[in-house]
C-alpha positions in Angstrom: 133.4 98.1 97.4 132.1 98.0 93.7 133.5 98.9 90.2 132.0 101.7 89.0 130.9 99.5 85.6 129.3 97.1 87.9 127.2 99.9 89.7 126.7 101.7 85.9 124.9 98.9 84.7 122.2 99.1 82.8 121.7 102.7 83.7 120.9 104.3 80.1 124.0 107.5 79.6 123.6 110.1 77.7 127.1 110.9 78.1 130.1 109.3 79.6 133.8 110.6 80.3 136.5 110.3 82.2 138.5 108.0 84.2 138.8 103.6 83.5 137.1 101.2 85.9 137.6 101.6 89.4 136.3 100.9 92.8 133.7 102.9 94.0 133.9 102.5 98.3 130.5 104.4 98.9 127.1 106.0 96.6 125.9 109.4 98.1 123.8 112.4 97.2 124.5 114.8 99.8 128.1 116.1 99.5 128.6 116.4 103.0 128.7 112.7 103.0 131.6 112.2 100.5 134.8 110.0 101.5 137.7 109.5 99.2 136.5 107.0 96.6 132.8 108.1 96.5 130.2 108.2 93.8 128.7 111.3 93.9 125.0 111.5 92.2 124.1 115.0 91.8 120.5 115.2 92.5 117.9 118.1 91.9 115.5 118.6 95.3 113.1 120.7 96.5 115.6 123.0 98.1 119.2 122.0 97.1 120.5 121.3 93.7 123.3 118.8 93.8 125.0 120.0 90.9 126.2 122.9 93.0 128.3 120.6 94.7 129.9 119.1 92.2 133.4 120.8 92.7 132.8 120.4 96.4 132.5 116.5 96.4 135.9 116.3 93.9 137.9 118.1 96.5 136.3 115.9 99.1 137.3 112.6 97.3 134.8 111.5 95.0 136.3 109.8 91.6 133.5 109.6 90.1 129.8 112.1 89.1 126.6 111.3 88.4 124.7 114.4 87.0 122.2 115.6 84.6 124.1 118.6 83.4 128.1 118.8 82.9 130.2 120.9 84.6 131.8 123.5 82.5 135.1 122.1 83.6 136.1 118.2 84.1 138.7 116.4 85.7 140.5 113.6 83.6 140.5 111.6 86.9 137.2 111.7 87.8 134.6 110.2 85.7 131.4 111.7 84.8 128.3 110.0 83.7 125.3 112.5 82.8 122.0 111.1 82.7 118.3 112.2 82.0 117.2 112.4 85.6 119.6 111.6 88.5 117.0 111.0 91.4 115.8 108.0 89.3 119.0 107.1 88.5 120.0 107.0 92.0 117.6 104.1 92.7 119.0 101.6 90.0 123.1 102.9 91.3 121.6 102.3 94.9 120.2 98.6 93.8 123.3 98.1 91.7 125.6 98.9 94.8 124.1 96.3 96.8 123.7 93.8 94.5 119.5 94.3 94.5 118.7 93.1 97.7 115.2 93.3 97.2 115.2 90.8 94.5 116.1 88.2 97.2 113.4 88.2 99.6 109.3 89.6 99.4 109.2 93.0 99.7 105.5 94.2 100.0 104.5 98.3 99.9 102.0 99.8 101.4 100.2 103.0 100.3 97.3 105.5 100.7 96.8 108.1 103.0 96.0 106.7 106.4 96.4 103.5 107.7 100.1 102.3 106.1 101.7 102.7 109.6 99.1 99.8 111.0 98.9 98.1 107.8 102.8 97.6 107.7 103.6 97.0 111.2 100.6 94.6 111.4 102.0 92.5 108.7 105.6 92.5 110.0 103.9 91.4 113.9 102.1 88.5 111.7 105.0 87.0 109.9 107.4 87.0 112.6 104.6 85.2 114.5 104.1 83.2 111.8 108.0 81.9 112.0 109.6 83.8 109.3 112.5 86.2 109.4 111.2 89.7 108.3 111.7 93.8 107.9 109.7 96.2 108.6 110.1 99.9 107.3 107.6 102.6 108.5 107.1 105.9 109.6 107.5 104.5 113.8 110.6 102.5 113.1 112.7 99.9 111.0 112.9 96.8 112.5 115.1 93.8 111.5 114.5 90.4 113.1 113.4 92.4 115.9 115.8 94.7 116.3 114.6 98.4 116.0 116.7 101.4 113.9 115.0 104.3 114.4 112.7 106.0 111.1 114.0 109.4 109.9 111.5 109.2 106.5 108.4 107.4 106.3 110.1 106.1 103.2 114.5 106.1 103.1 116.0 107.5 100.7 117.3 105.0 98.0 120.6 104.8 99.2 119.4 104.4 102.9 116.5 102.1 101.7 118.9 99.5 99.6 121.2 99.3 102.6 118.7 98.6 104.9 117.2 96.0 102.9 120.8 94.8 101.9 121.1 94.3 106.2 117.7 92.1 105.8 119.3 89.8 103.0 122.1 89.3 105.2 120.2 88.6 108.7 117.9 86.1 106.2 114.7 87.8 106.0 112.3 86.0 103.6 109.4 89.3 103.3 110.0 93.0 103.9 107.1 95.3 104.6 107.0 99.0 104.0 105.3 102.2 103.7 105.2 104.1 100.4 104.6 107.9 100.8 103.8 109.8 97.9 106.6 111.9 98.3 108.5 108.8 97.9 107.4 108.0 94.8 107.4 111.8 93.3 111.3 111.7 94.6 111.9 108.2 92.8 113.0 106.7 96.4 111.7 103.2 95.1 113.6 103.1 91.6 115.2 99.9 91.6 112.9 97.5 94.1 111.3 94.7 93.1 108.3 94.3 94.7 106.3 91.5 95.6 102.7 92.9 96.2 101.6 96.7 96.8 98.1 97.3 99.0 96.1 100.7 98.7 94.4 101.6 101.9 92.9 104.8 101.2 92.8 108.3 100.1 91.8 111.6 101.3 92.8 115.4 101.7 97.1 115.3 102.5 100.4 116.4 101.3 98.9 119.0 98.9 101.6 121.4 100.0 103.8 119.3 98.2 101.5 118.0 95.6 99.6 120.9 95.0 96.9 119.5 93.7 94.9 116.2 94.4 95.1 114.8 91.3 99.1 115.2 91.2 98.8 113.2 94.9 96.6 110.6 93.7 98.7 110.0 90.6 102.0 109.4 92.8 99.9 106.7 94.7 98.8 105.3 91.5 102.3 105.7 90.0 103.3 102.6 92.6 101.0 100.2 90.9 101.3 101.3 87.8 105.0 99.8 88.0 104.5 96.6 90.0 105.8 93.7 87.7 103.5 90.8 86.4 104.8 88.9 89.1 103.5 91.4 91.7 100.1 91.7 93.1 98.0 95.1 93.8 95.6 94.6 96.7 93.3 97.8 97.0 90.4 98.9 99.1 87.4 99.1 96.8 85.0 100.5 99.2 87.8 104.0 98.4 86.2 106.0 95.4 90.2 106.3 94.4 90.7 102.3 95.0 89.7 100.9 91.3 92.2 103.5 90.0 95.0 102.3 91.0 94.5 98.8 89.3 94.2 100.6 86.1 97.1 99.8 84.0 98.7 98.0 86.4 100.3 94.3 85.3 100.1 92.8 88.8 97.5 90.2 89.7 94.2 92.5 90.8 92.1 92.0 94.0 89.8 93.8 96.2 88.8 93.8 99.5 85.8 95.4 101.5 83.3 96.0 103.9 80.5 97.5 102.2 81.6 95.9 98.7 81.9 93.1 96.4 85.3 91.9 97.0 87.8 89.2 96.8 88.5 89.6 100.8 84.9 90.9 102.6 84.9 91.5 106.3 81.5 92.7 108.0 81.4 94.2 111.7 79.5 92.1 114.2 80.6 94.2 117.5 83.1 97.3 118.3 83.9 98.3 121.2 86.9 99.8 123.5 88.0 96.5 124.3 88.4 95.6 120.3 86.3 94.7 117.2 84.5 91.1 116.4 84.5 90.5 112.5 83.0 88.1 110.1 86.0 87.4 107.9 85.5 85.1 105.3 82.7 83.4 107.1 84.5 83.0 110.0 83.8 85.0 113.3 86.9 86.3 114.9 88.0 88.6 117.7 90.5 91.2 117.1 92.2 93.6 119.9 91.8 96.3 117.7 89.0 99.2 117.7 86.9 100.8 114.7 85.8 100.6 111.2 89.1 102.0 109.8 91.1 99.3 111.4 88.5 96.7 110.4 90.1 97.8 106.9 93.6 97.8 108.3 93.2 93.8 109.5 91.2 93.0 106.1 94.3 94.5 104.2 96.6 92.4 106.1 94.6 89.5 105.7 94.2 89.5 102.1 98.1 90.2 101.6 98.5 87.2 103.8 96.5 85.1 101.7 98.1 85.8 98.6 101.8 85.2 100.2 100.4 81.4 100.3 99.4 81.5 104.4 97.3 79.8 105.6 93.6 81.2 106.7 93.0 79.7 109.6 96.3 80.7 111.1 96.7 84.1 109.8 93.6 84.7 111.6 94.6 83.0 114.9 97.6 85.5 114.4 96.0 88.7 113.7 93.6 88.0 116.8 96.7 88.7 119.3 97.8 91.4 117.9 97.7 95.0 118.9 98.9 97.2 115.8 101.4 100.2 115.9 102.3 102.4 118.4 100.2 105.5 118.8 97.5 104.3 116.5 94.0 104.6 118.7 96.3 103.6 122.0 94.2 104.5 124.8 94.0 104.3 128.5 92.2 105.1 131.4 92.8 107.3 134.1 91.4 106.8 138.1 89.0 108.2 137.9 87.5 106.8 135.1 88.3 108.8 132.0 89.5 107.1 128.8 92.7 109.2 127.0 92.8 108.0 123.4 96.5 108.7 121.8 96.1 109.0 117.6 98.5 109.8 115.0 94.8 111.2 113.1 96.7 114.3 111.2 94.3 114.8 108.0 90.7 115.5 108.4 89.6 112.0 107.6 91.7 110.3 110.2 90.4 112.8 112.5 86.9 112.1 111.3 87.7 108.0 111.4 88.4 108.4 115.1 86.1 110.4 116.5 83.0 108.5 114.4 85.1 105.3 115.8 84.5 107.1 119.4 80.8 108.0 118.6 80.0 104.6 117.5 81.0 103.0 120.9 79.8 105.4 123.2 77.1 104.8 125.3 75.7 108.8 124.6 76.1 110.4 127.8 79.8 111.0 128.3 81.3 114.4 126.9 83.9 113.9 123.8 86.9 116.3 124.1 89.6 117.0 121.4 92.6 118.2 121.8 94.0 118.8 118.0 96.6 120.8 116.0 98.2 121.1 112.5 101.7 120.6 111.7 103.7 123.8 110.3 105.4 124.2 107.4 102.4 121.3 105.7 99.4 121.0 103.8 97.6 125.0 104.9 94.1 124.1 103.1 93.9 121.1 105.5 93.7 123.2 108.8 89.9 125.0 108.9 88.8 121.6 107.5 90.7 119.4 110.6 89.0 122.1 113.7 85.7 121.8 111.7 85.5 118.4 111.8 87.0 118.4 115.4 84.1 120.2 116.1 81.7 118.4 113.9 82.1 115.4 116.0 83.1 116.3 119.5 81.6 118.4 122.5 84.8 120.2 123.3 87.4 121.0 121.4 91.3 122.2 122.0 92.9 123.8 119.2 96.8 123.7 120.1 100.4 123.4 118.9 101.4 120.6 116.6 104.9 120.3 115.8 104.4 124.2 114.3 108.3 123.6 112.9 109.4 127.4 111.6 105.7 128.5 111.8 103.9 131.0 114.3 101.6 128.4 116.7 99.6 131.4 116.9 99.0 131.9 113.5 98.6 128.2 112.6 95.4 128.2 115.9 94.1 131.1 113.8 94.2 129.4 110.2 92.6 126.0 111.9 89.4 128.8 113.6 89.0 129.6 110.1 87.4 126.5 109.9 85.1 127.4 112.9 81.3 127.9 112.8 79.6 130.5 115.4 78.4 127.5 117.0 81.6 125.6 117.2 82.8 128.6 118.9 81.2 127.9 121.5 82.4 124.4 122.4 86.2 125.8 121.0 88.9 127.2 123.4 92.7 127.7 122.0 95.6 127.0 124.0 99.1 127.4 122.4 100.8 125.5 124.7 100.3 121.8 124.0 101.1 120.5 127.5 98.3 123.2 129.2 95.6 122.1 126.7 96.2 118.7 127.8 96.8 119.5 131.5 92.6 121.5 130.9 91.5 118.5 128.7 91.9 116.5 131.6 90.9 119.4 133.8 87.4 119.8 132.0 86.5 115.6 131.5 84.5 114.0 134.1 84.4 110.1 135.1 83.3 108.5 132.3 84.5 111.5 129.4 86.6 110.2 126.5 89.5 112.7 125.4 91.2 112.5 121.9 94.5 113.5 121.9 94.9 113.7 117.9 97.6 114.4 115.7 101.1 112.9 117.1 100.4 109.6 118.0 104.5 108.0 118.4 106.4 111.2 118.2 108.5 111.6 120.9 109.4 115.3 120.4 108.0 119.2 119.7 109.5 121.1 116.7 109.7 124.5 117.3 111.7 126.6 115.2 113.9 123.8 114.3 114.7 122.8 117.6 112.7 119.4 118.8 112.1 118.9 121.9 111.0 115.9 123.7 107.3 115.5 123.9 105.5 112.1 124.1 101.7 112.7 124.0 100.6 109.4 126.1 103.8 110.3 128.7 101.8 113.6 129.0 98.3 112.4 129.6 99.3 110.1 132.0 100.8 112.6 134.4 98.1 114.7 134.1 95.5 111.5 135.0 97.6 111.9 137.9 97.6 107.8 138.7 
């Protein structure tokens, strides 16, 4: 419980009315949520407008409104604060609520379009190794001190977000690490965090359903750095066309790092292979358990954020060289008779491309690449011809099938991704709706020695099919049809 002029603070009005001071027992957005004593912060989405639900949330309890637009009619009881916009609003009630939990310990984003997942959970594996008391936020899971809540968003919403990192404070975490969507930035989800560092991984072709465009995407990465404080640093991958960008305008402390470039962190590949990747970091050779160029970058990313927390080199290193990364990220494994299944959450045409080239690099040239691939419904449509063309590009069979299609025809989304075809990646190119047949012929078609992708889910655990998910764990499949 909060007064409500503790949790107004500092939040610029442009009108305020109503009731005195009182204690607010809960902040939320959707009025479903509402309990007698409730702020309610009416909040324009993509699909619902909060201020519908103004009258709904009064009846329901709340005493007090957050809104951008007055109702026509207002209850002497109930106070009403109207602001310019209430998502970013929300953030700094949120932070205020919970007395700005991420002021007391490091909390450290991560952005770009692929490799945040890794990038995150790499960090959060090092840190707890390293002795400390951490978070971790990311599209998998939350974790706190080890103890997993299961991920909804890849980024909370501000309410969720401040709680969870309120818990943290609590359970004395010293460093939180999370993933920073886009979305989460368009939708102000991080209003109100102070954050320690940001890292840019990459960015390519995704979310452009939303976005629209690529330049509106790229500006919500760059929006991140553009409000890190002084204090803050912004680590970005330079080898990225998009990477100098971000440090533009940005008042945190700048630094690089790279494989191909000059960099404040530089990594070279001496060996990769399926049993992991041998680096030159900093002029010093270590093993890693981890496979291809693309997580070269992820461990360089994590190093460098390491190395400006204050850690030490030699034991971030020794650190990094046990660990194994998130779930679903390049997890492979081998069946009886020989065939190595590789699990990937690869869902935009570069990921896809990173793997497979990953898979080309370490082949030996005579076994047969088959991919199993779909696109998500209800996404990013211009993505689809682009991800079975480069499925094609880069593999000798290819499976176009069901995704999580969500309110979408499978059919229909099989027929946008052959779009992307050529008349002689037909050839190599079967369809098969059914995600659990394609892998059932995948395995079918491979001989000792094949590699199979399975692309595109990597950690889900479920199918959503007109909005009903169901459960469906890519590894549990390939391994019954390896028949072990």
């Amino acid at each position: 419980m909060r007064y409500l002029s503790e949790i107004l603070n500092g939040i610029p009005a442009t009108e305020l009315q109503g009731a005195d001071d009182m204690q607010i027992s809960s902040i939320v957005f959707d009025s479903r949520k509402v309990v007698p004593g409730s702020l309610f912060v009416a909040v324009r989405g993509t699909l619902v407008d909060g201020h519908n639900y103004i009258e709904q949330a009064i009846k329901d309890g709340a005493v007090a409104i957050v809104c951008e637009d007055l109702p026509a009619h207002t209850i002497g009881e109930v106070a009403f604060m109207m602001v310019a916009d209430s998502a970013v609003a929300l953030g700094q009630i949120a932070a205020n609520f919970y007395d700005h939990p991420s002021d007391k310990l490091k909390l450290v984003g991560v952005t770009g379009t692929n490799g945040k997942t890794t990038v995150a959970t790499l960090l959060y594996q090092l840190f707890h190794d390293l002795g400390y008391k951490c978070g971790l936020l990311s599209t998998v899971e939350n974790q706190i001190n080890g103890k997993v809540i299961p991920a909804t968003h890849t980024t909370p919403d501000q309410v969720v977000l401040n709680s969870l990192l309120n818990d943290m404070v609590n359970q004395g975490c010293d460093y939180c690490f999370m993933e920073v969507s886009s979305h989460a930035v368009a939708q102000h989800r991080i209003e109100g965090l102070q954050f320690s560092g940001g890292i840019f991984t990459n960015l390519t072709h995704d979310h452009l359903d939303y976005h629209k465009t690529f330049d509106n995407y790229l500006k919500a990465k760059k929006a991140f750095f553009d409000a890190l404080p002084k204090s803050a640093f912004a680590l970005t991958n330079i080898d990225d066309r998009n990477g100098n960008i971000m440090l533009q305008n940005t008042r945190a402390q700048r630094k690089t790092y790279a494989l191909k470039s000059l960099a404040d962190y530089k990594a070279k590949i001496l060996e990769n292979q399926f049993g992991g990747l041998l680096l030159d970091i900093d002029n010093e050779e270590v093993w890693f358990k981890m496979v291809g160029s693309f997580n070269a970058y992820n461990l360089l990313a994590v190093y460098g954020a390491a190395r400006l927390l204050g850690q030490d080199k030699t034991k971030v290193l020794t650190s990094l060289s046990k660990l194994k990364g998130a779930e679903g990220r390049f997890d492979y494994i081998i069946s009886p008779n020989k065939v190595i299944g590789i699990v990937d959450y690869a869902h935009t045409p570069d990921a896809v491309q990173n793997v497979l080239s990953t898979i080309h690099d370490i082949r030996k040239g005579t076994e047969k690449v088959i991919t199993i691939i779909g696109c998500g419904g209800d996404r990013d449509k211009t993505k689809r011809p682009i991800m079975a063309k480069v499925a094609c590009q880069w593999s000798d069979k290819v499976i176009l099938t069901s995704d999580n299609p969500r309110s979408e025809v499978p059919e229909q989304i099989i027929r946008d991704m052959e779009a992307g075809v050529d008349a002689e990646g037909k050839k190599k190119t079967i369809s098969i709706t059914d995600r659990h047949e394609a892998i059932k012929t995948a395995c079918h078609l491979a001989s000792p020695g094949d590699i199979i992708l399975l692309a595109g889910k990597g950690h889900e655990k479920y199918q959503e099919v007109k909005g009903v998910r169901s459960h469906f764990d890519d590894k549990e499949e390939l391994i019954k049809a390896f028949v072990f």
